[in-house]
GUDO-826644 format. One record per residue (C-alpha): x, y, z. Coordinates in steps of 0.25 Angstrom, whole numbers, plus 5000, padded with zeros to 4 digits. Each point is the difference from the previous one (the first is absolute). Example, Ala and Ser with C-alpha at 12.3 -4.5 7.8 and 13.67 -1.06 7.14 Angstrom:
504949825031 500650144998 
//
This chain:
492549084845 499250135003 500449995014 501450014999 500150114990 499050085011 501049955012 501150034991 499550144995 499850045014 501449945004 500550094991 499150144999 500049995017 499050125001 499950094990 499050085000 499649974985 500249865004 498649954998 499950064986 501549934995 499549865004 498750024994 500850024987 500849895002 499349885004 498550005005 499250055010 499949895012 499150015012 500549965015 499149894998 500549954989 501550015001 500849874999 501049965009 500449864994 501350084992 500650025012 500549865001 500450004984 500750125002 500849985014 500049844999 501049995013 499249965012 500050075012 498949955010 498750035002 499750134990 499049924994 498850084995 498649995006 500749925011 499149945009 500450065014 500749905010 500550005014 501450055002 501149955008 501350015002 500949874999 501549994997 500050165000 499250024988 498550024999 499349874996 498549984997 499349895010 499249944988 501050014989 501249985007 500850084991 500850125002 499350135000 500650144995 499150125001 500350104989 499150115004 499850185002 499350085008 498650055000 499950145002 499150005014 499050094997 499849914986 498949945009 499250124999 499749994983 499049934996 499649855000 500249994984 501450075000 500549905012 499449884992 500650034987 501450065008 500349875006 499649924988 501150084994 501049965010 499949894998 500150014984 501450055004 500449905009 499950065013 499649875009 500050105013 499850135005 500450105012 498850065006 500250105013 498949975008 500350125011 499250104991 498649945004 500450025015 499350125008 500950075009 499050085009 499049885003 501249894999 499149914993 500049974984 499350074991 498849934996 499950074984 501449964999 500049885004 499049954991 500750054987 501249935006 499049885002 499750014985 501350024995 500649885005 498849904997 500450034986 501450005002 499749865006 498849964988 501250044989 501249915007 500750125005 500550005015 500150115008 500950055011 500150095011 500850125004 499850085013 501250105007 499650025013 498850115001 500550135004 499650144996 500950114993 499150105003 500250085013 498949945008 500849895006 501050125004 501449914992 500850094991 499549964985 501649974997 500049895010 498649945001 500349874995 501249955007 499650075014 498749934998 500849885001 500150035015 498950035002 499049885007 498550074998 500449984985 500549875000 498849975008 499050074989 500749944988 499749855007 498550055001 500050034986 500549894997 499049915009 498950074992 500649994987 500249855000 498849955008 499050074990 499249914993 500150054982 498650034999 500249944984 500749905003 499549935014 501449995006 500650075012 501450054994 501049935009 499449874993 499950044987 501049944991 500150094989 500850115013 501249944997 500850065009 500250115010 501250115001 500250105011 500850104998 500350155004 501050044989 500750095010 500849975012 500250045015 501450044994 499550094991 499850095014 501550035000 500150044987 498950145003 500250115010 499649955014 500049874995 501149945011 499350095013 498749904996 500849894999 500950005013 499049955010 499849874992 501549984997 500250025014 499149875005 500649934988 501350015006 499549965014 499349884994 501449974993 500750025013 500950104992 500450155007 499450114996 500550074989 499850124991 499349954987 500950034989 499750134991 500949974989 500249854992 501549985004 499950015013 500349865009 498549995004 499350034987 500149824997 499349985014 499050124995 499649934988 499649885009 499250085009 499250054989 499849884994 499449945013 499350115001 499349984986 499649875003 499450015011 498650034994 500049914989 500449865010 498950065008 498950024989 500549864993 499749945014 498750065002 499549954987 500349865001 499350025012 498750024995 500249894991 500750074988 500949904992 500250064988 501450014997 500750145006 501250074995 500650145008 500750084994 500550145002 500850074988 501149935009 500950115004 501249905005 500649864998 499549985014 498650044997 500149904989 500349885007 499050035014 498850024987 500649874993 499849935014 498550055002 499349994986 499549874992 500650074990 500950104995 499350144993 501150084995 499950154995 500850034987 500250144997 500450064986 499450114993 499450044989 498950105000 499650145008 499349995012 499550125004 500449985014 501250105003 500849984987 500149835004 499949934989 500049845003 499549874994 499549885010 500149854997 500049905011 500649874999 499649885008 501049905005 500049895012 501249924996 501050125001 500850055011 500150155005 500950074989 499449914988 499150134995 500150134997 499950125008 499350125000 500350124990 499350134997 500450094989 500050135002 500050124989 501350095006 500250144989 499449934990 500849875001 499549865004 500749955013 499849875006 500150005015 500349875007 499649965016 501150075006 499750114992 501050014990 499750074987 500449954988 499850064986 499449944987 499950044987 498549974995 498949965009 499549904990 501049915001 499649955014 498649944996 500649924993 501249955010 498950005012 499449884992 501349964994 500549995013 498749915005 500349904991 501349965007 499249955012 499249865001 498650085003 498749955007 499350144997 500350124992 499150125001 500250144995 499350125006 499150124997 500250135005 498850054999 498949955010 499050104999 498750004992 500350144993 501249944994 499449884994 498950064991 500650064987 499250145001 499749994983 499549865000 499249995016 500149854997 501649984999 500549935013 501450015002 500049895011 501449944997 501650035000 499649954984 499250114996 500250135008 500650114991 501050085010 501250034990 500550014987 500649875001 498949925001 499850024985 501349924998 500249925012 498749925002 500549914988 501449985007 499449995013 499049904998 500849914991 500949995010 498749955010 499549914991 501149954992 501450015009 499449985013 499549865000 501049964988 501050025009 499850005014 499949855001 501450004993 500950115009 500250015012 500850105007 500949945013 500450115010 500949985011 500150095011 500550045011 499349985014 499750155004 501150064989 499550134994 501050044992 499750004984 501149904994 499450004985 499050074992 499249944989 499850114988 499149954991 500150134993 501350105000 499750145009 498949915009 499949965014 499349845000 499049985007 500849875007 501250005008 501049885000 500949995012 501149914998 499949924988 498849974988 499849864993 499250014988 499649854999 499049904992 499049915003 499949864995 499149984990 500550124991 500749994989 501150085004 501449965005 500850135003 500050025013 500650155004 500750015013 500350135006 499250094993 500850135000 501049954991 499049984989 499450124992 499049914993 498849904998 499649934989 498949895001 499349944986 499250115001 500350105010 501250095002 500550105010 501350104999 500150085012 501250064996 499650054987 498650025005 499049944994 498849865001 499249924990 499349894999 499249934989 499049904995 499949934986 498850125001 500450125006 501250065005 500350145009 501350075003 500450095010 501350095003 501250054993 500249964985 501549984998 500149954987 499249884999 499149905009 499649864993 498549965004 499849874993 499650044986 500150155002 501450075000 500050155007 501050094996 500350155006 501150115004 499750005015 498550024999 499249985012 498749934996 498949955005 499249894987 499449895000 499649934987 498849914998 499349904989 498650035000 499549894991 500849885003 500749935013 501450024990 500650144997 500849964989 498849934993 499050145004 499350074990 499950115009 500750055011 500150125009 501350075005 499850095011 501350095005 500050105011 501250095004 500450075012 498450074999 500250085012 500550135000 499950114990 501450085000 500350015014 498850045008 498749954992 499549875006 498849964991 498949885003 498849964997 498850035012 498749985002 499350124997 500550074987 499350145005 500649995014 501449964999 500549935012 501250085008 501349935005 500850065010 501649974997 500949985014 501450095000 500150175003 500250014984 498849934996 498950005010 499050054991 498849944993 500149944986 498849974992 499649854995 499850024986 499149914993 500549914990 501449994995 500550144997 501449974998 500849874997 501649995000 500549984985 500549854999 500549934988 500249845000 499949894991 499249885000 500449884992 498949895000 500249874993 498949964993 499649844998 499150004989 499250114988 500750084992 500650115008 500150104989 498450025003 500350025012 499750175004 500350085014 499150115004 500050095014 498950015005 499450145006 499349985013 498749974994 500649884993 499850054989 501249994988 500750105002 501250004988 500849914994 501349955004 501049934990 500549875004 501449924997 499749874995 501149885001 500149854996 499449975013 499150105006 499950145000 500350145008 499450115004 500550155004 499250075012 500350135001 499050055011 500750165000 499450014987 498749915001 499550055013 499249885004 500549855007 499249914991 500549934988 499249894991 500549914991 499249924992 500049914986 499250074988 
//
């Protein structure tokens, strides 16, 4: 039981600052050692593979398009984040009792990018490095948690190697003498023998699989200045090999030849990874390799479908400031072998345009959204649409100076679970990792979404709008089946999904058109999007005028809410700006505020990270819950300041059957709520 009030409390606080100091109050302190896992299967009972903690680690294959251990032979899903790189550098405690609480969380893989350890100048690894990655993995590999790995092709930004810094990666794409040095690397990388473990790297079982990919594309050249002049000689010898005239390469997307363009460039892109696949099974590599590439066209999709063992797809959303130009993005990846090009989404960034949040789609098309919160939540709504082998979301930060809290030296922030880089993450972790543990493997065994498409057909037919004012991060052509599997108890099948505005399962629900997802358990249940009215959660009724809310609701003393003697309400807002310039957020240093710059003539200025919350949108909902059992007239609300500590009073309505409260958090000023019996 102390486990999952701790998992649930963190579900729920996401990174506070004060978190430590709430959950101390709320249930006892417990030790990375000590935490324990056996909840999960209580709380989540649906089975979904191989998250089984303290797994013993087994070869992996593939078979049937899925991922299938060679002892167990049963199906193997990878729910996993990555490790910040430079996390090898802290010391041997901190990564023993890090990976222990991974695995507490259910993480059964993570995503390593091993190109840090490599020495450009000497082309050789670095020996210091390599040795902390040595350590890292051995107990990565002694806590039943694989690893992967993730290498672009080596190229330099800086101006040694003479490329402009805007067009480094996809020219370096071209370029043989990097091709040729990332297959060194990877020769050294996988013939090392792990000084802790005894076992060369290629034959380790615990590196589960490899991905190569550059995340930028030679097509990426015609969208800069200059761009089309570097790319002429090679689309001149690709129309020779074609047997094709030569022609002018097109400088606008309407033009005739922009079709056989895009098959230029996808050719082009693959050429390095076939070549560096090729070599590594060469020198005995058989570890199961995926390419991938942000792919940039449907033709790029199917030549990297053909190539890899597997398919590695990028999902792009957003949900938090990145420093990086005013681009603000969230990555997950999914991993599929059954589907067919067009099964997955595309890439997405979000950029921050005069203050406003605008999703921009491959072909560079810019759509508006209302709040950056909600896409979190439909990046992992969306996710458990798909039948997934492997689900990993992504840092940002890889550097060592960004995963040491500077008040507390010892504080890692070495996963996408913990790094503090908004205001949001005080609200959305409880969504966000309610929707990992609880939807994803719920549901993903039961829906599948069937896409047919077109052979080469670019045009956009139908968009899927999760939420009103957002661009998805999957385009259907032609036509969507919304279809289940046998097994569950469900019999509706919905055909042509865009005449439908709404799904509701037992215990989940989705209204694109009004705007809003949930989801619950007997024990907990979250909430996302525009209030209209009401929404219906099992045992819980939510009522508002049009509010957008972000809550979850949790028991923290039983596996039932409406038999709890205590439960915990947490409800954010639209937390992010304050009138209509202030952008507020935690950071990582109180006394040195970090500094964002804003994209757009109007607001390219720096805006400071506040820490704490200094500012949350007035919201006013009701919760009914029903309650089961005790007498409900001892039965008191309180809100919580962010100490944890009671804060006031708030009056309740009792009825025959349950009883509901009023959260007003204008007047309140904090997100958290506890209910509990006298």
């Amino acid at each position: 039981m102390i486990g999952i009030s701790y998992f649930l409390i963190f579900m729920i606080f996401g990174v506070n600052p004060n978190m430590k100091k709430i959950v101390e109050k709320m249930v006892p302190r417990v030790e990375y050692e000590k935490v324990d896992t056996s909840w999960f299967e209580v709380l989540f009972p649906m089975e979904f593979g191989v998250v089984k903690f303290r797994n013993k680690i087994e070869p992996i294959t593939i078979q049937n398009g899925h991922f299938i251990g060679k002892i167990s032979k049963r199906r193997v899903r990878f729910f996993g984040t990555t490790i910040g790189w430079d996390f090898i550098l802290a010391p041997d405690s901190i990564i023993e009792k890090s990976v222990k609480y991974l695995g507490s969380l259910g993480i059964n893989c993570v995503r390593i990018h091993p190109i840090g350890i490599w020495n450009y100048r000497s082309k050789s690894l670095n020996e210091k490095l390599l040795e902390r990655l040595d350590f890292l993995t051995s107990e990565l590999r002694k806590n039943g948690i694989y690893y992967s790995f993730y290498t672009p092709i080596i190229c330099i930004s800086s101006g040694q190697d003479s490329l402009p810094i805007n067009l480094y990666r996809g020219l370096a794409l071209l370029d043989e003498n990097k091709s040729m040095e990332t297959r060194e690397f990877w020769k050294q990388l996988l013939l090392h023998r792990n000084k802790y473990t005894g076992i060369r790297y290629y034959e380790d079982p615990a590196l589960v699989f490899l991905i190569l990919s550059n995340e930028y594309s030679v097509s990426k050249l015609w969208y800069q200045k200059g761009g089309i002049d570097i790319l002429r000689p090679f689309w001149a010898r690709y129309l020779k090999s074609k047997g094709l005239p030569y022609v002018e390469i097109p400088e606008k997307k309407t033009e005739e030849n922009f079709d056989l363009f895009l098959k230029f460039s996808a050719e082009m892109d693959s050429i390095y990874f076939m070549n560096t696949k090729r070599f590594l099974r060469s020198i005995g590599v058989k570890i199961p390799i995926a390419c991938t590439n942000n792919p940039y066209s449907y033709y790029e999709q199917k030549i990297f479908y053909k190539i890899s063992d597997f398919l590695a797809v990028h999902n792009y959303g957003s949900y938090c400031g990145n420093s990086a130009g005013g681009w603000v993005r969230n990555r997950s990846e999914l991993l599929f072998k059954n589907g067919k090009p067009g099964d997955f989404p595309t890439r997405m960034l979000t950029v921050n345009y005069k203050n406003k949040p605008v999703i921009v789609d491959e072909w560079n098309i810019g759509y508006p959204i209302d709040s950056r919160a909600e896409v979190m939540v439909m990046v992992s709504g969306l996710a458990a649409l798909y039948d997934y082998d492997g689900l990993f979301y992504f840092d940002f930060f890889e550097h060592y100076d960004y995963l040491i809290n500077p008040e507390k030296k010892k504080k890692y922030y070495m996963t996408s679970l913990e790094q503090p880089f908004s205001i949001q993450t005080i609200f959305l972790p409880s969504i966000s990792f309610a929707f990992r543990l609880f939807m994803l493997p719920v549901f993903t065994d039961s829906i599948v979404v069937n896409v047919d498409r077109a052979e080469g057909e670019l045009i956009q037919q139908f968009r899927f709008n999760p939420f009103p004012g957002l661009s998805s991060q999957i385009y259907f052509q032609k036509r969507v089946i919304l279809s289940y599997e046998k097994g569950v108890p469900y019999t509706e099948i919905v055909e042509k999904l865009e005449k439908k505005s709404k799904i509701v399962l037992s215990n989940f629900v989705w209204d694109w058109e009004k705007g809003y997802i949930g989801l619950h358990s007997d024990k907990f249940a979250a909430f996302a999007g525009i209030l209209d009215s009401y929404c219906k959660l099992g045992n819980i009724v939510i009522r508002g005028d049009k509010e957008f809310v972000v809550l979850t609701i949790a028991s923290l003393d039983t596996l039932n809410l409406s038999k709890s003697k205590k439960i915990l309400i947490t409800v954010g807002a639209d937390a992010i700006t304050k009138g209509d310039k202030l952008y507020t957020a935690p950071t990582f240093n109180g006394e040195k505020p970090i500094m964002y710059w804003f994209l757009g003539k109007e607001s390219q200025r720096q805006i400071e990270r506040i820490p704490g919350i200094s500012y949350i949108k007035p919201v006013s909902i009701n919760i009914f819950i029903k309650k089961m059992n005790g007498d409900i007239s001892n039965i008191r609300a309180f809100s919580l300041d962010f100490e944890g500590n009671k804060k006031r009073e708030i009056p309740l309505l009792y009825y025959m059957e349950g009883f509901e409260i009023n959260i007003m958090t204008g007047e309140s000023k904090t997100p958290y709520y506890l209910i509990e019996e006298r």
